[in-house]
C-alpha positions in Angstrom: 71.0 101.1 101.1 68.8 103.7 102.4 68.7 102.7 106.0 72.5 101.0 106.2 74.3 101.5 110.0 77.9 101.0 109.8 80.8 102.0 111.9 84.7 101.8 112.3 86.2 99.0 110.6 83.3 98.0 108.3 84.0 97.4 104.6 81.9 98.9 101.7 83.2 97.7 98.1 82.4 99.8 95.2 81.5 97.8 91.3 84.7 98.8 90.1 86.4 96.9 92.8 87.4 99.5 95.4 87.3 98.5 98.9 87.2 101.0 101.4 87.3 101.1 105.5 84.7 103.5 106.9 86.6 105.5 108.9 85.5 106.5 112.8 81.6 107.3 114.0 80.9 110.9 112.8 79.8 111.1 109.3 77.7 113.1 107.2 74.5 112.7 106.5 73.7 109.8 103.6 77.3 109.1 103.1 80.4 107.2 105.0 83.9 108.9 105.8 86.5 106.0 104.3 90.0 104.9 104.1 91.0 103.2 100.4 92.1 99.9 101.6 92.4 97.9 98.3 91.7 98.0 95.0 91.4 95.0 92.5 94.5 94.0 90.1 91.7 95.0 87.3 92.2 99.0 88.4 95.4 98.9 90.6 98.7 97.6 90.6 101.3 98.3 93.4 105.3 97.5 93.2 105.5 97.2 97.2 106.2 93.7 97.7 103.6 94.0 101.1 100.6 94.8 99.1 99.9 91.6 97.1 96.8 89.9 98.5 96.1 86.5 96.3 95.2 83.8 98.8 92.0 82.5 99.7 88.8 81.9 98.4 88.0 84.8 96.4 89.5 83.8 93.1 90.5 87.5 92.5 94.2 89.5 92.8 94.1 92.8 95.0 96.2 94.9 96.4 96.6 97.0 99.8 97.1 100.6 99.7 99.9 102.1 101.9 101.2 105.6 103.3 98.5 108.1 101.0 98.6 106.0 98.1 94.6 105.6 98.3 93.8 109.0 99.0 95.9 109.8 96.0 94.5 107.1 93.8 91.0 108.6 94.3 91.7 112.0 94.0 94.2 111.6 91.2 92.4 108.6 89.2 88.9 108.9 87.7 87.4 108.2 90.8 85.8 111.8 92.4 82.5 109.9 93.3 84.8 108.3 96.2 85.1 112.0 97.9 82.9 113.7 100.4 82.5 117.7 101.5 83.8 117.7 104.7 81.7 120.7 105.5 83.2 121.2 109.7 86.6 121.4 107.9 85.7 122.9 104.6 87.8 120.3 102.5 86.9 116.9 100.3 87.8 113.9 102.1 87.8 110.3 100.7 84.3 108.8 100.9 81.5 107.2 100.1 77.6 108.2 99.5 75.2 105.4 100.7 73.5 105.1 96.7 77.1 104.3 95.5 77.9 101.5 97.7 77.8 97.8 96.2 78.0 95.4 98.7 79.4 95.7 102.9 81.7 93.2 104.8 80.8 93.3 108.5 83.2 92.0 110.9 81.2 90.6 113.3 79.1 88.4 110.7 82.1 87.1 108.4 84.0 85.8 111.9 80.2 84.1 112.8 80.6 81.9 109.4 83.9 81.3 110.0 83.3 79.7 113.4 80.0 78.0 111.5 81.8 76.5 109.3 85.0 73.9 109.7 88.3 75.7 108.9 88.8 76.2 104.8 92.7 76.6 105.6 96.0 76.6 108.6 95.1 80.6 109.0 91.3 80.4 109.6 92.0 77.1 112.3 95.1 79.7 113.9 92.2 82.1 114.2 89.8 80.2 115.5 91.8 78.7 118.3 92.8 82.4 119.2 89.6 83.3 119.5 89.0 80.4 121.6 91.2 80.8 123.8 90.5 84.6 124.3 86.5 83.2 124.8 88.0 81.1 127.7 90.1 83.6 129.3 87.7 86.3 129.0 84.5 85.0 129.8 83.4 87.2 126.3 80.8 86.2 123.7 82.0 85.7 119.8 79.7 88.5 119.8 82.1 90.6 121.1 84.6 90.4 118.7 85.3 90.6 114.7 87.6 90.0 111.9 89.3 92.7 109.8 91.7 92.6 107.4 92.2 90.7 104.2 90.4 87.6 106.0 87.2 89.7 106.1 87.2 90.1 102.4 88.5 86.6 101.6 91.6 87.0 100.1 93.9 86.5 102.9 97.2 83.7 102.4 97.4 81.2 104.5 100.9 81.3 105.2 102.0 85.1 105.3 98.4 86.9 106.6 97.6 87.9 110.3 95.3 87.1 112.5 93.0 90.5 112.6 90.4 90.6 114.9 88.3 93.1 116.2 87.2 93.7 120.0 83.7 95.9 120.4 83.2 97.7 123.9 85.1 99.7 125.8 84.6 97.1 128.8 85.2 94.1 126.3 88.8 95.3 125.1 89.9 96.5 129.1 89.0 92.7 129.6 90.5 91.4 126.3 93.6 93.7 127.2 93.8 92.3 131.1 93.8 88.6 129.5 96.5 89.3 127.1 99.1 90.7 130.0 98.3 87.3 131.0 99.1 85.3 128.6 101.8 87.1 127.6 103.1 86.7 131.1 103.0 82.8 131.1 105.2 81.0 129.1 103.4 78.3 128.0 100.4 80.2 126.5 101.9 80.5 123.3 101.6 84.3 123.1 104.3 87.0 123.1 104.1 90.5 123.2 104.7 91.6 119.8 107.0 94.5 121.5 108.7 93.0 124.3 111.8 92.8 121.8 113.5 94.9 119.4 112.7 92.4 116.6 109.5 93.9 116.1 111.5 97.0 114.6 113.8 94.4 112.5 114.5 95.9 108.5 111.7 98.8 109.3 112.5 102.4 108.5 111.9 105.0 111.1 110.4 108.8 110.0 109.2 110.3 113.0 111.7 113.3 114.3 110.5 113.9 117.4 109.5 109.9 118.7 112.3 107.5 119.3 112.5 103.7 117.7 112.4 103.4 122.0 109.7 105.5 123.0 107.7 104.3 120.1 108.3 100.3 121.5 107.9 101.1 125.0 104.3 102.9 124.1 103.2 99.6 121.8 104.3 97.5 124.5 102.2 98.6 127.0 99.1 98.6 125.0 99.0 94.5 125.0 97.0 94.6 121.6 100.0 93.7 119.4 100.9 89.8 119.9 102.6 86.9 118.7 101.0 83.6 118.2 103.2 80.0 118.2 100.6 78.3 116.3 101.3 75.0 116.3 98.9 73.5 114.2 101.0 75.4 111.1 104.1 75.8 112.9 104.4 79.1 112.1 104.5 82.4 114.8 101.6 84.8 113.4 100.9 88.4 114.3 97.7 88.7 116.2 96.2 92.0 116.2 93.4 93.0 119.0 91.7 96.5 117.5 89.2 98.1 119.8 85.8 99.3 117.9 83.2 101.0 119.5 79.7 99.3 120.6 76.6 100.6 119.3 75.2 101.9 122.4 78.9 104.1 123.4 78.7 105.6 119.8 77.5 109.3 119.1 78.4 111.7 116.3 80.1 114.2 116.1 79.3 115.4 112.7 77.4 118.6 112.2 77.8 120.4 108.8 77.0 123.8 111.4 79.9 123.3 113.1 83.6 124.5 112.1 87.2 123.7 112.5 89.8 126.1 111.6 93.7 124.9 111.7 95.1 128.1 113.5 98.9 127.0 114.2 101.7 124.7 114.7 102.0 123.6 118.1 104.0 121.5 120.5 102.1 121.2 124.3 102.9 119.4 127.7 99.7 118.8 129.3 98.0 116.5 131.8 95.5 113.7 130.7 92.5 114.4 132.4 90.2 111.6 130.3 90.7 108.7 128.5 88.1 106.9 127.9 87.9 107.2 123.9 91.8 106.6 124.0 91.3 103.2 122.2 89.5 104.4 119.4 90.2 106.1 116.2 89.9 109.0 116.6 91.7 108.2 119.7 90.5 111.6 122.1 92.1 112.4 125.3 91.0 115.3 127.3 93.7 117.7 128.8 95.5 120.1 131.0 98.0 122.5 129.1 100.5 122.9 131.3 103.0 124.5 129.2 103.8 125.4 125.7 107.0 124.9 124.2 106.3 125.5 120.7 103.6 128.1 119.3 100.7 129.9 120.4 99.8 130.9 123.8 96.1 129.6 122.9 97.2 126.8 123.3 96.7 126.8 126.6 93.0 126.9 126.3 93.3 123.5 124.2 90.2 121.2 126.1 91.6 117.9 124.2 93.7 116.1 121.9 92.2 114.1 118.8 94.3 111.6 117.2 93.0 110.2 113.6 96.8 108.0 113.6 97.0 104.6 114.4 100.3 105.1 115.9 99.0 107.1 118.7 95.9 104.9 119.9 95.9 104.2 124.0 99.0 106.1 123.9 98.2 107.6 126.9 96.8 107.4 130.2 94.5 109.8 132.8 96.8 111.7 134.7 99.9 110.9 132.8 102.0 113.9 132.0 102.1 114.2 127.9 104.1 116.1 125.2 102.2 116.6 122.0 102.8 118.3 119.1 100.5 118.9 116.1 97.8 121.5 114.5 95.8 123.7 116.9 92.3 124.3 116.0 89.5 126.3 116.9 86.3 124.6 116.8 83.1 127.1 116.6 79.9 125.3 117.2 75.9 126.5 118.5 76.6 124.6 121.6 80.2 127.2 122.0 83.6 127.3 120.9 86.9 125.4 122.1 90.6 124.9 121.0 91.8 120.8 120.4 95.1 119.9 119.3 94.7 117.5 116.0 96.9 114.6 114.7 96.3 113.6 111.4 97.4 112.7 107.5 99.2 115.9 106.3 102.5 116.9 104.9 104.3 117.0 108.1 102.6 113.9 109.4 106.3 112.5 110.8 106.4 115.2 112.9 103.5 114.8 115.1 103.8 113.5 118.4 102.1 112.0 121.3 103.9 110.6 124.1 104.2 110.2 127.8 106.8 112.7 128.9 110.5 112.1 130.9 110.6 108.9 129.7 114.1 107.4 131.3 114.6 104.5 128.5 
């Protein structure tokens, strides 16, 4: 595995049967930054009715972890292989060294046997005709795209599993994202914004203090990559995700064990967006403006960008859009000089993090 390339999204699965995401492009050296995303039935068991995953081909039981149950299961189980020095931050994070990995699942060359090969179930043929029609519209290669999820591994269900895919390029998902506005626009497409109704909220509890249930819909809305699918070949109405992942060619790390972050304080900033081009990613980055700060430290005022490692924050905002955002300042001290960011991340007060577009009149 000496020579294995991977990037956002990818799985790596481990011989006892953990399956992890490798988490964003910067990464030390010999070794992959993860997210636990499922463990076999033979190691794990979970009691949340969601994280079941039994269907397909794959013959074996698994199930998802949610909230920080996989960073605790590694950390708190007999697992400390699965943890890397994160030398810029001086903590362990969940991960992976290269001579430890057992197999990958790429998303790009699971979806190319899928299309290969004539449709082993109603989900697959859902997600084929998807990506057909997004081919059409888009004028896009199935080179362009991906699938994620548990259909990448094989154990999706037929009948209650998504439609995942992936969309690499920055050009390739403001295309993807222009073709969806569209078809959520005409009625007879068959797709729906997943937001464009409160029913996307329906039984689901709400944690963050400073982000309304409204601001948080009117945010997703916008971003078009959440839809609906009236599939009629199974007659059922599917959840089809579009997640942006970085090209080859637009990636560069950031990883360098001779740079350091230092959390200084708690902070909460208006500020301008002065860049956005990374705002689909995770981490999602944003450059900006401090215009003001209404919580904190003055230094925040010399903070150059905000870095977002949630999910709920990704294309939350737009160049020139006026922002509030609260979360950790750090100081990052490098050879090439030092700057302040703004950080949003897993950590105790995680629900109090925010990113949004400010003056909102909902």
């Amino acid at each position: 595995m000496a020579t294995l390339k991977l990037r956002d999204r990818d799985g790596i699965v481990t011989k006892e049967g953990l399956i992890f995401r490798v988490f964003g492009y910067s990464h030390p050296r010999g070794a992959y930054i993860c997210d636990a995303e499922y463990a076999s039935a033979d190691i794990f068991q979970s009691s949340d009715p969601r994280a079941l995953r039994n269907g397909g081909t794959s013959g074996k039981v698994f199930y998802k972890f949610y909230d920080d149950e996989g960073w605790k299961f590694v950390h708190n189980n007999y697992y400390p292989q699965y943890t890397l020095m994160h030398k810029m931050l001086g903590v362990k994070v969940v991960g992976i060294k290269k001579s430890e990995i057992a197999d990958v699942r790429l998303p790009k060359r699971r979806l190319k046997a899928l299309v290969s090969d004539e449709p082993a179930d109603s989900l697959i043929a859902a997600t084929l005709r998807v990506l057909e029609i997004s081919l059409k519209y888009s004028g896009l290669k199935v080179d362009n795209f991906g699938v994620f999820g548990s259909m990448l591994h094989g154990f999706h269900h037929p009948d209650y599993s998504d439609i995942d895919l992936l969309v690499y390029g920055g050009q390739e998902i403001a295309k993807m994202r222009e073709v969806l506005g569209d078809l959520y626009s005409d009625g007879l497409s068959g797709f729906r914004n997943e937001f464009a109704t409160s029913a996307a909220m329906a039984g689901k509890k709400w944690r963050f203090k400073h982000f309304t249930v409204k601001e948080f819909m009117w945010h997703q809305k916008r971003k078009l990559i959440y839809g609906l699918y009236d599939d009629r070949g199974s007659g059922r109405t599917i959840k089809a995700e579009f997640e942006p992942v970085k090209e080859w060619s637009e990636i560069s790390s950031e990883y360098n064990s001779e740079t350091k972050i230092v959390h200084k304080s708690w902070v909460r900033v208006k500020a301008r967006v002065t860049a956005d081009v990374d705002a689909p990613y995770i981490p999602s980055v944003y450059g900006i403006e401090p215009l003001e700060v209404l919580k904190g430290s003055k230094k925040a005022l010399e903070a150059v960008r905000v870095v977002s490692y949630m999910e709920e924050f990704r294309l939350q905002a737009r160049k020139d859009e006026t922002i509030i955002v609260e979360g950790t300042l750090e100081e990052v001290t490098s050879p090439k000089g030092n700057f302040y960011q703004i950080t949003l991340t897993y950590c105790p007060k995680y629900y109090d993090q925010t990113l949004k577009v400010a003056d909102l009149r909902l």
